[in-house]
C-alpha positions as CSV (number, residue, x, y, z in Angstrom):
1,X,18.8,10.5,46.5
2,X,22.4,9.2,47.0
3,X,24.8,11.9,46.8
4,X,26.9,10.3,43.7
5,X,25.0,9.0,39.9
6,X,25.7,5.4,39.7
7,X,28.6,4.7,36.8
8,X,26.2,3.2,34.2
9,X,24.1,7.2,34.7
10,X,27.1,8.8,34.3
11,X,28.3,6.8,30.9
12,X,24.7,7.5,30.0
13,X,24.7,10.6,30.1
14,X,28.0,11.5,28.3
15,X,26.8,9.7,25.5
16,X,23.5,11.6,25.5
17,X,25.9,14.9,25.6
18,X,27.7,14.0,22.8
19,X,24.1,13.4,20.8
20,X,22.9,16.7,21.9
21,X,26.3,18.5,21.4
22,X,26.8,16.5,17.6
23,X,22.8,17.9,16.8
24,X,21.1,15.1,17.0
25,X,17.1,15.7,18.0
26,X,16.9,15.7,21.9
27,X,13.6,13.3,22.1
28,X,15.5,10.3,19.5
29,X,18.1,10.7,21.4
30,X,17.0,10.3,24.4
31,X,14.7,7.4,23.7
32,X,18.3,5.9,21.9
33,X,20.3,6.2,25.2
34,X,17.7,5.1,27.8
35,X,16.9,2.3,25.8
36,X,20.3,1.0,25.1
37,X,21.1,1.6,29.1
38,X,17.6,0.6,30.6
39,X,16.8,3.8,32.2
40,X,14.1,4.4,34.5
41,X,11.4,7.1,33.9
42,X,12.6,9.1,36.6
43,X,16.1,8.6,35.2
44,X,15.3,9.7,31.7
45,X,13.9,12.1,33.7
46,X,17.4,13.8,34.9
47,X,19.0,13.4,31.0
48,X,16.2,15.2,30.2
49,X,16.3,17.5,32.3
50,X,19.8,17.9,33.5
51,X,21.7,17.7,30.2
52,X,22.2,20.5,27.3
53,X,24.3,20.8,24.9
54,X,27.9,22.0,25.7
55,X,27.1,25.4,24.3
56,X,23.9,25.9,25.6
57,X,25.3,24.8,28.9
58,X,28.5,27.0,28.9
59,X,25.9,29.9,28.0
60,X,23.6,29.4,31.0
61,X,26.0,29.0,33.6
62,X,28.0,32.2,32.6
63,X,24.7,33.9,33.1
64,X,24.6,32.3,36.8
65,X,24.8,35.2,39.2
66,X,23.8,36.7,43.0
67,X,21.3,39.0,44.0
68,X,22.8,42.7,44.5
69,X,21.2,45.9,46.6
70,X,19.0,47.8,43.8
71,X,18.2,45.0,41.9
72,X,14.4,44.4,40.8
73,X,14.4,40.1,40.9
74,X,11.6,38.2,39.0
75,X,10.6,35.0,40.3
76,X,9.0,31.7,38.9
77,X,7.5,31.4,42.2
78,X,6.3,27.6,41.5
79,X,9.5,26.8,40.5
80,X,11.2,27.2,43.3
81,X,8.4,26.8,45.3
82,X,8.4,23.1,43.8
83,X,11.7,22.3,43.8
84,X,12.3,22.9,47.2
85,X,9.0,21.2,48.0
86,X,10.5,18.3,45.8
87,X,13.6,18.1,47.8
88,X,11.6,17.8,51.2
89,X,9.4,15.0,50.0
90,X,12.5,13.2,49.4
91,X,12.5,13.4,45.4
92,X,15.4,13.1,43.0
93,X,17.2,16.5,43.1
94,X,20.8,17.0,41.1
95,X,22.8,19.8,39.6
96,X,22.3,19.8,35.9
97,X,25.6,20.4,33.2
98,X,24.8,23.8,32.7
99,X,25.2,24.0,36.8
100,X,21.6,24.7,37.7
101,X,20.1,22.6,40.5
102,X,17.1,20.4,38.8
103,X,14.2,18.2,39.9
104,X,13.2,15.2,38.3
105,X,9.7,15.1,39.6
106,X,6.8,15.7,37.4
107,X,5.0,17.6,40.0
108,X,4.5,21.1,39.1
109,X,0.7,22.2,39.9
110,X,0.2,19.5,42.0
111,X,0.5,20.0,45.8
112,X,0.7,16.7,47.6
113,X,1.2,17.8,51.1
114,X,0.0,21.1,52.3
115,X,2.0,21.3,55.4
116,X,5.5,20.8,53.2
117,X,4.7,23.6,50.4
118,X,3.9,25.8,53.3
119,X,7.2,25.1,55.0
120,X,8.8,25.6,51.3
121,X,7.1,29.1,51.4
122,X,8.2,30.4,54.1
123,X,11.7,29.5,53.1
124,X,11.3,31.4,49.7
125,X,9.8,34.5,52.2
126,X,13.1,34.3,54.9
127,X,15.6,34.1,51.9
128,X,13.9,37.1,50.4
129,X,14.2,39.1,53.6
130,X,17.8,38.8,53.5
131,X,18.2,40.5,51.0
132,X,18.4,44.0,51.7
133,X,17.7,46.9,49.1
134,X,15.9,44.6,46.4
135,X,12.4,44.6,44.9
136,X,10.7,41.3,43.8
137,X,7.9,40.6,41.5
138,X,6.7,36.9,42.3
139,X,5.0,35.6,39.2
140,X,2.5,32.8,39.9
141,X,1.1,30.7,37.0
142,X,-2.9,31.3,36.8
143,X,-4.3,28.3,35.5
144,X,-2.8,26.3,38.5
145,X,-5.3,26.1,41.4
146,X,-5.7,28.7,44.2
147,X,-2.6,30.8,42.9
148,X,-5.0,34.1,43.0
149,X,-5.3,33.5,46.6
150,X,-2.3,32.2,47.2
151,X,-0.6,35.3,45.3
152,X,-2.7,37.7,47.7
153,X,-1.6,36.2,51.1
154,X,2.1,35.8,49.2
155,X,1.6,40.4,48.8
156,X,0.7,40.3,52.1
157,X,3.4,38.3,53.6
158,X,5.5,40.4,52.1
159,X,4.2,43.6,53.8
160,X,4.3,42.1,56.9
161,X,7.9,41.1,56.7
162,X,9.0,44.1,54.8
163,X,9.6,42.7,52.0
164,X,9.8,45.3,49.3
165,X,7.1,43.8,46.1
166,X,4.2,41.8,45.0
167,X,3.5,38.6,44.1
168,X,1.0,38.2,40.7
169,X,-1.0,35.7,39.2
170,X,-0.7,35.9,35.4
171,X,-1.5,33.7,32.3
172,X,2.2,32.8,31.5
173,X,4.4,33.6,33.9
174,X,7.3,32.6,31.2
175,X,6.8,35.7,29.0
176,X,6.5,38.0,31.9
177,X,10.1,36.8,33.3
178,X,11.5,37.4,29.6
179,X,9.5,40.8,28.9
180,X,9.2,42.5,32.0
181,X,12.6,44.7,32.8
182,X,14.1,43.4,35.4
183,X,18.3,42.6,36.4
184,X,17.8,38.9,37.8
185,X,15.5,36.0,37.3
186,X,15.3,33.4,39.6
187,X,14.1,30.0,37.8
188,X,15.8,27.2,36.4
189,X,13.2,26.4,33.1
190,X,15.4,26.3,30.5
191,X,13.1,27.9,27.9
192,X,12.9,30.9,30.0
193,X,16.5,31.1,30.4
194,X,17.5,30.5,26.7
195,X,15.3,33.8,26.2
196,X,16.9,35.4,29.0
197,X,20.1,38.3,29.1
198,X,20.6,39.0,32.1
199,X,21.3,37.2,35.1
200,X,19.6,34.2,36.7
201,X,20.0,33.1,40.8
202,X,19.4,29.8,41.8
203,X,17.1,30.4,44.4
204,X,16.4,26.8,45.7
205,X,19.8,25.8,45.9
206,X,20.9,28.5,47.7
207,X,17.7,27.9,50.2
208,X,18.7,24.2,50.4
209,X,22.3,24.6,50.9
210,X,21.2,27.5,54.1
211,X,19.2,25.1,55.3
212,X,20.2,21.4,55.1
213,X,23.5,21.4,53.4
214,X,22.7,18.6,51.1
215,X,24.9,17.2,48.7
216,X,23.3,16.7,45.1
217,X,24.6,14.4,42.7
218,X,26.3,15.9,39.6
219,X,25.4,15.9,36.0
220,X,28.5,18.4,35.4
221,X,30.6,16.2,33.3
């Protein structure tokens, strides 16, 4: 994706702010805007997914934070996962208002190329590394396909590299990430976060950034 929205995206998208921030219901309103501007799917897409209200906004990204020695981290493991996958297939990726990076593919469950979501793994595994002194619990969604075997080579990954945790298949992966104690989360669904209170890493773009240095287009307005 180019690094920069297009003008008529950008107008867009302030208008759909201002909906969202005045109350008005998010699916109207969005269905109002990308009509009246002849948005793509995948555009509506990024609105959708990459604007909030001001004050849900300004609430998530205060909660935006780094990983620190001693910490226990709780990952949405197919978020990331697919988000970086996203990124490598060449999909739309862009930071979102509330300054989370966000994908605007409708992928998630669905591995397209093997080879690419096994390179995306072993990103997630050499980021986790790097962190010394922290504990991870990767939280894998278990209706998706292979993610009790995939969670059981993930545990052993991480023994092998010395990587202090698990990684767990489980029914809703959401409710452990808002339940389970923990002092970071590292996901950027937006549900999760809004039942969040502590603080949340943006794992992907802090992989992406290490790795190719992209330059996302911005939705902060």
């Amino acid at each position: 994706m180019e690094s920069n929205f297009s003008k008529d995206i950008l107008i867009a998208a302030r208008e759909y702010l201002w909906m969202l921030t005045s109350g008005y219901p998010q699916k109207a309103s969005l269905k109002m805007v990308g009509d009246k501007f002849m948005l793509t799917r995948d555009m509506r897409q990024v609105l959708f997914r990459g604007i909030s209200s001001l004050k849900q906004a300004a609430t998530r990204k205060a909660m935006i934070g780094s990983v620190k020695p001693g910490d226990l981290v709780l990952v949405d493991t197919y978020n990331v996962l697919f988000t970086i996958n996203n990124y490598m297939l060449g999909r739309p990726l862009f930071i979102s208002n509330d300054g989370l990076l966000r994908d605007a593919g409708e992928m998630r469950g669905r591995i397209l190329n093997k080879p690419v979501f096994s390179r995306a793994i072993g990103l997630l595994l050499d980021a986790l590394k790097e962190w010394a002194g922290v504990s991870y619990v990767l939280y894998l969604d278990e209706p998706v396909s292979y993610s009790g075997r995939l969670s059981i080579e993930l545990s052993k990954d991480m023994v092998e590299m010395d990587i202090e945790g698990e990684a767990i298949a489980v029914k809703s992966p959401d409710h452990m990430l808002t339940h389970e104690k923990s002092d970071a989360i590292c996901t950027s669904d937006s549900v999760i976060i809004d039942h969040y209170s502590g603080r949340v890493v943006d794992l992907p773009r802090y992989i992406l950034g290490k790795y190719f240095q992209p330059k996302f287009p911005s939705l902060v307005l």
